[in-house]
FIFI-10578 format. One record per atom (N, C-alpha, C, O, CB): y, x, z. Coordinates in steps of 0.2 Angstrom, whole numbers, padded with zeros to 4 digits, always signed. Each point is the difference from the previous one (the first is absolute). Glycine has a CB too. Layout:
YXZ ...
! end
This chain:
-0006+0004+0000 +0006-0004+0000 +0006+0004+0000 +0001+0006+0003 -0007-0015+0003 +0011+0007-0010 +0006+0003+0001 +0004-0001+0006 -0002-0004+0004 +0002+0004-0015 +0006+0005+0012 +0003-0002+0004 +0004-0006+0004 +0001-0001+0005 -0004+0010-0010 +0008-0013-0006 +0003-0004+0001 -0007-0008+0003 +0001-0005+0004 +0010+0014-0015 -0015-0007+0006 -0004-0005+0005 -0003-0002+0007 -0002-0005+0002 +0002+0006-0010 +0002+0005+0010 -0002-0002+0009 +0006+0000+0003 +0001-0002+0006 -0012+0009-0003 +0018-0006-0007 +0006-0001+0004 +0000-0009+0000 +0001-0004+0005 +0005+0018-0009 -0007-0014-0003 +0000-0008+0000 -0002-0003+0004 +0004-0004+0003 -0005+0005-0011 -0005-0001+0008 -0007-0003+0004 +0003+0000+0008 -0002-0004+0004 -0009+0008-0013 +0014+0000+0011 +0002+0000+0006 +0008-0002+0002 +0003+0000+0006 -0012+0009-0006 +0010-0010-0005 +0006-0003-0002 -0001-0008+0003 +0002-0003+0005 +0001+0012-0017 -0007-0009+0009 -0003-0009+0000 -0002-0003+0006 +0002-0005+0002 -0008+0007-0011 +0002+0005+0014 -0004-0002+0005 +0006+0001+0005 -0001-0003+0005 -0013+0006-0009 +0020+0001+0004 +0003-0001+0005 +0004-0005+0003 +0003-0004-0005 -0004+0013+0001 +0002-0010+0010 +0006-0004+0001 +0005-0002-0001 +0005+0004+0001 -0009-0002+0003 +0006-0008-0006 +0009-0003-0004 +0004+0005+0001 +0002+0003-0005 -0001-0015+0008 -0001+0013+0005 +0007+0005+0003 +0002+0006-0003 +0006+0003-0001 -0009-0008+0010 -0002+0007-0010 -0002+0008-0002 +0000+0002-0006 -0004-0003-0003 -0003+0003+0009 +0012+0004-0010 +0001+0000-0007 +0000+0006+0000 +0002+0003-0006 +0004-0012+0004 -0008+0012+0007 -0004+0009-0005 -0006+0002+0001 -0002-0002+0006 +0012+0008-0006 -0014-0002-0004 -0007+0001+0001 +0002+0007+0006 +0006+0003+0001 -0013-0008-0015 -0002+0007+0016 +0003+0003+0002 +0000+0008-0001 -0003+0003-0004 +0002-0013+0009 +0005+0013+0000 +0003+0009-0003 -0006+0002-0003 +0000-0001-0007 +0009+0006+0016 -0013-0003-0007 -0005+0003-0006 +0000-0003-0006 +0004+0004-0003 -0012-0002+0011 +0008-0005-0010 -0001-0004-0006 +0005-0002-0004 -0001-0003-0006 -0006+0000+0010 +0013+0006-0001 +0007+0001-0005 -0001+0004-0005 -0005+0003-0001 +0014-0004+0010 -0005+0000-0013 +0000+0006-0005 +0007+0002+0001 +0006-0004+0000 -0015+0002-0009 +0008+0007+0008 +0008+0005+0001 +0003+0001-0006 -0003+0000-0006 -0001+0008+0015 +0012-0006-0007 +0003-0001-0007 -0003+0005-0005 +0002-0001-0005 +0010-0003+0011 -0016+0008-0005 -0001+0006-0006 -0004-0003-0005 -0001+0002-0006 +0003+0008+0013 -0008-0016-0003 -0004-0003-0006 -0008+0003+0002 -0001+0006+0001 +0013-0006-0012 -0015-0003+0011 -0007+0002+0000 -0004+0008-0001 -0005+0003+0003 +0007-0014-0008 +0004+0013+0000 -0004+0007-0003 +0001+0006+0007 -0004+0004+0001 +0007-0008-0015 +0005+0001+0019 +0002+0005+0004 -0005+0003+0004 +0000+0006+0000 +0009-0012+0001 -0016+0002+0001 -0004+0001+0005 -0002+0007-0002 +0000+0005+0003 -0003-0017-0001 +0000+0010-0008 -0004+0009-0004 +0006+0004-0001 -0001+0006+0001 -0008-0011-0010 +0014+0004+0008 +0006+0007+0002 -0001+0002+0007 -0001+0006+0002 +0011-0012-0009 -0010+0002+0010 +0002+0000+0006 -0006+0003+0006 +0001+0002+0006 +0007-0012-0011 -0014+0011+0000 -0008+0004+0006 +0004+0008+0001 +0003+0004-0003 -0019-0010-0003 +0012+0005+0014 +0001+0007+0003 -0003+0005-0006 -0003-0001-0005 +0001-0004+0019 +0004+0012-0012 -0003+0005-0005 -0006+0001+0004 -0001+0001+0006 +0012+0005-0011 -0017-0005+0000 -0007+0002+0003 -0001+0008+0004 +0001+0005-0002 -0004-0012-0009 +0000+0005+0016 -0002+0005+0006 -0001+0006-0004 -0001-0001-0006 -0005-0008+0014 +0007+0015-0007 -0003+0006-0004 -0007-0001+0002 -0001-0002+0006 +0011+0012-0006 -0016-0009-0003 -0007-0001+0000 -0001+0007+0001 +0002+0005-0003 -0005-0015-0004 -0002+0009+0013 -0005+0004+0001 -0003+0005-0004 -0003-0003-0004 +0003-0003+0009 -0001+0012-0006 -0002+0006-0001 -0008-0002+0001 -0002-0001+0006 +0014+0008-0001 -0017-0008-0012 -0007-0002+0003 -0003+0007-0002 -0006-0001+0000 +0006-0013-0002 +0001+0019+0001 -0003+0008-0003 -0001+0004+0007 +0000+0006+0001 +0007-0004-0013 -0009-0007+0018 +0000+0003+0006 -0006+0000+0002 -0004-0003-0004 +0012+0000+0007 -0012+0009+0004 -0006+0001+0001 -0003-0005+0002 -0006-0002-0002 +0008+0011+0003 +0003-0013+0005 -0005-0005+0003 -0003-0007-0003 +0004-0005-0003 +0002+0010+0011 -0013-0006-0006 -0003-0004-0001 -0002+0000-0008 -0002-0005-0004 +0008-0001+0014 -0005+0014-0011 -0005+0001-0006 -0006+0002+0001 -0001+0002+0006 +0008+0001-0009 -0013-0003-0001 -0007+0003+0001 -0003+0006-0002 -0002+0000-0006 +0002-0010+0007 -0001+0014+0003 -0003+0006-0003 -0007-0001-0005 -0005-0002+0003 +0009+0008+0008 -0006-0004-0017 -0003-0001-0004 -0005+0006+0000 +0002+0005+0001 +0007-0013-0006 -0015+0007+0004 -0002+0008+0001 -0001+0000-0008 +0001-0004-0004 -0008+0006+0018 +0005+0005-0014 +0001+0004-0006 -0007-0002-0005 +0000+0000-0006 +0007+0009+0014 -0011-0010-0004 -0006+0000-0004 +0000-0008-0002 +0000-0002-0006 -0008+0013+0014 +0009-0015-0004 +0000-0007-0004 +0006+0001-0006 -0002+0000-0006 -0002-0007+0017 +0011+0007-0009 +0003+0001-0008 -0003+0004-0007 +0000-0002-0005 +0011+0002+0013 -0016+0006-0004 -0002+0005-0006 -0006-0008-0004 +0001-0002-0006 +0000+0019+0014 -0005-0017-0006 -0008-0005+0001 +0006-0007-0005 -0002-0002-0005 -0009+0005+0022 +0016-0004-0014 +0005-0005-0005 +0001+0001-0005 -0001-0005-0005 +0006+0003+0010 -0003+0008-0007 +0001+0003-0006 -0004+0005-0004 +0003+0004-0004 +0007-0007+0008 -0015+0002-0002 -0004+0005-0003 -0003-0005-0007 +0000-0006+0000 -0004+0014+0012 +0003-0003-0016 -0004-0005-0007 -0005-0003+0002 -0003+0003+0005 +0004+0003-0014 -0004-0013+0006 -0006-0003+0003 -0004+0003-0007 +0004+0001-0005 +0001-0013+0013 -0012+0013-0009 -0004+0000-0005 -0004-0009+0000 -0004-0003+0004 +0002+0018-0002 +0004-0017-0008 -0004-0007+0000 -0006+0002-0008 -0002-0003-0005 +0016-0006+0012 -0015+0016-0004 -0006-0001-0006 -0005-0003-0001 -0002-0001-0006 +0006+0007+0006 -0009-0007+0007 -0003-0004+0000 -0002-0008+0000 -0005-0003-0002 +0007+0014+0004 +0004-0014+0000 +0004-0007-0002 +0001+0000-0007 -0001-0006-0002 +0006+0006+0011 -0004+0004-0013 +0002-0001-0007 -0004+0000-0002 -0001-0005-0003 +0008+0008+0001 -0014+0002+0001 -0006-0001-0003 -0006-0005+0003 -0005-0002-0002 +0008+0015-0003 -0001-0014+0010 -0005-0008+0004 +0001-0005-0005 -0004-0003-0003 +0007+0005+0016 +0005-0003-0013 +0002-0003-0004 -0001-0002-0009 -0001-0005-0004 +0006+0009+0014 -0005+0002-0011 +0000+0001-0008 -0008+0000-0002 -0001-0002-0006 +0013+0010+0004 -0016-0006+0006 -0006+0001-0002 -0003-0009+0002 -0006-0002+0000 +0005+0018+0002 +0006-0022+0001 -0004-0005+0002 -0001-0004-0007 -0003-0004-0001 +0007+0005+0015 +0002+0003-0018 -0001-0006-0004 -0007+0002-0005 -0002+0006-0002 +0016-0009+0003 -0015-0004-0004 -0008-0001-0004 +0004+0000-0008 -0005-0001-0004 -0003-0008+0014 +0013+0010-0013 +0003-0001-0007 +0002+0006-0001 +0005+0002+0003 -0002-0015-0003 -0008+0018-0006 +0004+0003-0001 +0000+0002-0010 -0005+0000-0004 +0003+0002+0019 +0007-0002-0016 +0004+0000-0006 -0005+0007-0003 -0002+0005+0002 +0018-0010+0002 -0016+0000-0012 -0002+0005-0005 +0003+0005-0003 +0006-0001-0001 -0011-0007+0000 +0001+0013+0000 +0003+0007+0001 +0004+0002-0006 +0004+0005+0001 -0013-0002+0006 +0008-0009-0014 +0003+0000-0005 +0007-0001+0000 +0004+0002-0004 -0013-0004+0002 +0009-0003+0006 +0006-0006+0002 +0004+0005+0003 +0007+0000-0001 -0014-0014+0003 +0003+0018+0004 +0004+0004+0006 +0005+0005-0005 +0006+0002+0000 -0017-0002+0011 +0007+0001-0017 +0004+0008-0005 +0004-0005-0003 +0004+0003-0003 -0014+0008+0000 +0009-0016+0002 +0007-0001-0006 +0006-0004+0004 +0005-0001-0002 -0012-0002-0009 +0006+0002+0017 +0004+0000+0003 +0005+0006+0003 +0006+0000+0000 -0013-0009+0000 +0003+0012+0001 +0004+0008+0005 +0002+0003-0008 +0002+0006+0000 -0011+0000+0015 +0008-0008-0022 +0003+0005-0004 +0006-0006-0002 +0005+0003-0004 -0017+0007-0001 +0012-0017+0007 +0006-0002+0001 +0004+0000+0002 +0005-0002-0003 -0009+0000+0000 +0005+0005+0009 +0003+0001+0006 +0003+0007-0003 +0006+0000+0001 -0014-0006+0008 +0004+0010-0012 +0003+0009+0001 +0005+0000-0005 -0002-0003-0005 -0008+0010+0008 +0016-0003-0002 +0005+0001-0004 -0004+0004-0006 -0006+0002+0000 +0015-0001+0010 -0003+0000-0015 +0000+0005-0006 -0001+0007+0002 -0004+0003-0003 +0011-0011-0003 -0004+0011+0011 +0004+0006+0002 -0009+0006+0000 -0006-0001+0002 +0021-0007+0009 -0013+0013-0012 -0007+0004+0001 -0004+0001+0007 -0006+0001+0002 +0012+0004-0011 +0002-0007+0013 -0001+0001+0006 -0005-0006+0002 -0006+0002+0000 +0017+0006+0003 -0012-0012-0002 -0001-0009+0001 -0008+0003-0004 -0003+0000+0005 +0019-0010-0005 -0019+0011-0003 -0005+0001-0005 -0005+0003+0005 +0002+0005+0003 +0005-0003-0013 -0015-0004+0011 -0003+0003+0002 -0003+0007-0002 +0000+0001-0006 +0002-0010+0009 -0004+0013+0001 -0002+0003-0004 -0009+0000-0003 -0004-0003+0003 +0017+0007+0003 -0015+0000-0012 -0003-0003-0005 -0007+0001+0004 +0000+0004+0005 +0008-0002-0016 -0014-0005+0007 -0005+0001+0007 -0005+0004-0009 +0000-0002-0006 -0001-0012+0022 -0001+0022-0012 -0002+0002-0006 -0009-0001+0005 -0002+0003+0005 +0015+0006-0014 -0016-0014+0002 -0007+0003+0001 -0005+0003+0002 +0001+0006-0003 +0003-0008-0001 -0009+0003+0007 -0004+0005+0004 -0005+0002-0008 -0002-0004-0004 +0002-0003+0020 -0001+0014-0014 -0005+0003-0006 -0006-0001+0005 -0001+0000+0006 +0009+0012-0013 -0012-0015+0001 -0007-0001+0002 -0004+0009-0002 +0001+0003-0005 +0000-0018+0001 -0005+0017+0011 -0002+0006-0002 -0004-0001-0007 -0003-0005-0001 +0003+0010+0014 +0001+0001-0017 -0005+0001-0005 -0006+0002+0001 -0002+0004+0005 +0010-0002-0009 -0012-0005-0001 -0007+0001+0004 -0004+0004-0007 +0001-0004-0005 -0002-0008+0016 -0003+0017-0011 -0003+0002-0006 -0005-0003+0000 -0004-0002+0004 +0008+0010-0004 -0004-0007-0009 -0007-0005-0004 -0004+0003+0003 -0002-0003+0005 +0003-0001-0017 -0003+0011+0012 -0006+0007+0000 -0001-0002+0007 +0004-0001+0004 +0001+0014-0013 -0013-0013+0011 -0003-0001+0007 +0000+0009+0001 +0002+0004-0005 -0010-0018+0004 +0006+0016+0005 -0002+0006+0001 -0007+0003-0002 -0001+0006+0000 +0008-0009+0007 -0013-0002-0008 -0006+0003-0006 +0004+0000-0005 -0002+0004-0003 -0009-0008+0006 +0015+0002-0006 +0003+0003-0007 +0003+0007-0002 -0001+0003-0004 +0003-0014+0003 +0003+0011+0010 +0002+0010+0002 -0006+0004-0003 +0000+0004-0004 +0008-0005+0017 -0013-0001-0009 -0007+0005+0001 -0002+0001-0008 +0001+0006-0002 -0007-0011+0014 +0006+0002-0015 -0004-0002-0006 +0005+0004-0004 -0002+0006+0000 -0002-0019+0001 +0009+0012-0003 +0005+0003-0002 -0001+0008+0002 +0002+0004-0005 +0004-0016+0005 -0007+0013+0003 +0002+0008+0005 -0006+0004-0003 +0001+0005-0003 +0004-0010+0017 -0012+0003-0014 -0004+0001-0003 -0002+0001-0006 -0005+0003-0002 +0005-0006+0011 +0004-0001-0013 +0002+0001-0006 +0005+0005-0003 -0002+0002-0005 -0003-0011+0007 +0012+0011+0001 +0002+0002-0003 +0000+0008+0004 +0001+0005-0004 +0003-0017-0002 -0005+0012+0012 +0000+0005+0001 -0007+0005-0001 -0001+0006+0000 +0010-0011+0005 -0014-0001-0005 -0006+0004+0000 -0005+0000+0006 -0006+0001+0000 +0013+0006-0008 -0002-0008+0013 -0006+0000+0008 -0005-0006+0001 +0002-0006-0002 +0009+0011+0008 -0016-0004-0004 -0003-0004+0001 -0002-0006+0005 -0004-0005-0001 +0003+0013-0006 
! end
């Protein structure tokens, strides 16, 4: 409720005789706004960068706070729970959609494994041979 309306309303409820509200509820010649001019200036505030009624923190909990957590085993609990896993085809055309042009972004090339060579010649063929051309028997 505004103000003019409880002046009113009390205006009403007062007695014939009585033809002013009362002092609290005047308004003064400067107008409504005077009041907010008019507050005291705020207290200087307290200084809160003080010791008391601080708590000593020990050292090893803040460290144990801020130490890296390892959630590696959480992640592969995780990643291994799932049952769906993507065709290996599908997986490469996607990561070569993903990779930039740049050489760098390029993997690099997967070169082939050499299958050992294996000779036709068993070793009765060495003998055979040996004996023949050198002559031993």
């Amino acid at each position: 409720m505004s103000a003019s309306l409880v002046r009113r309303g009390l205006e009403l409820l007062e007695a014939p005789g009585q033809g002013k509200a009362p002092p609290g509820l005047q308004r003064g010649q400067d107008g409504p706004r005077a009041a907010r001019r008019r507050k005291a200036a705020p207290e200087p505030r307290r200084r809160k960068a003080t010791v008391k009624g601080r708590v000593v923190k020990s050292a090893i909990e803040e460290y144990h706070k801020k130490a890296a957590v390892n959630h590696l085993r959480a992640n592969l609990k995780y990643m291994l729970k799932g049952r769906l896993v993507a065709n290996k085809a599908v997986t490469e055309q996607v990561l070569a959609q993903i990779r930039g042009r740049k050489s760098k972004d390029q993997p690099p090339k997967k070169v082939a494994k050499k299958k050992p060579e294996g000779t036709v010649f068993t070793e009765e063929d060495f003998r055979k041979f040996e004996r023949e051309y050198f002559g031993r028997p």
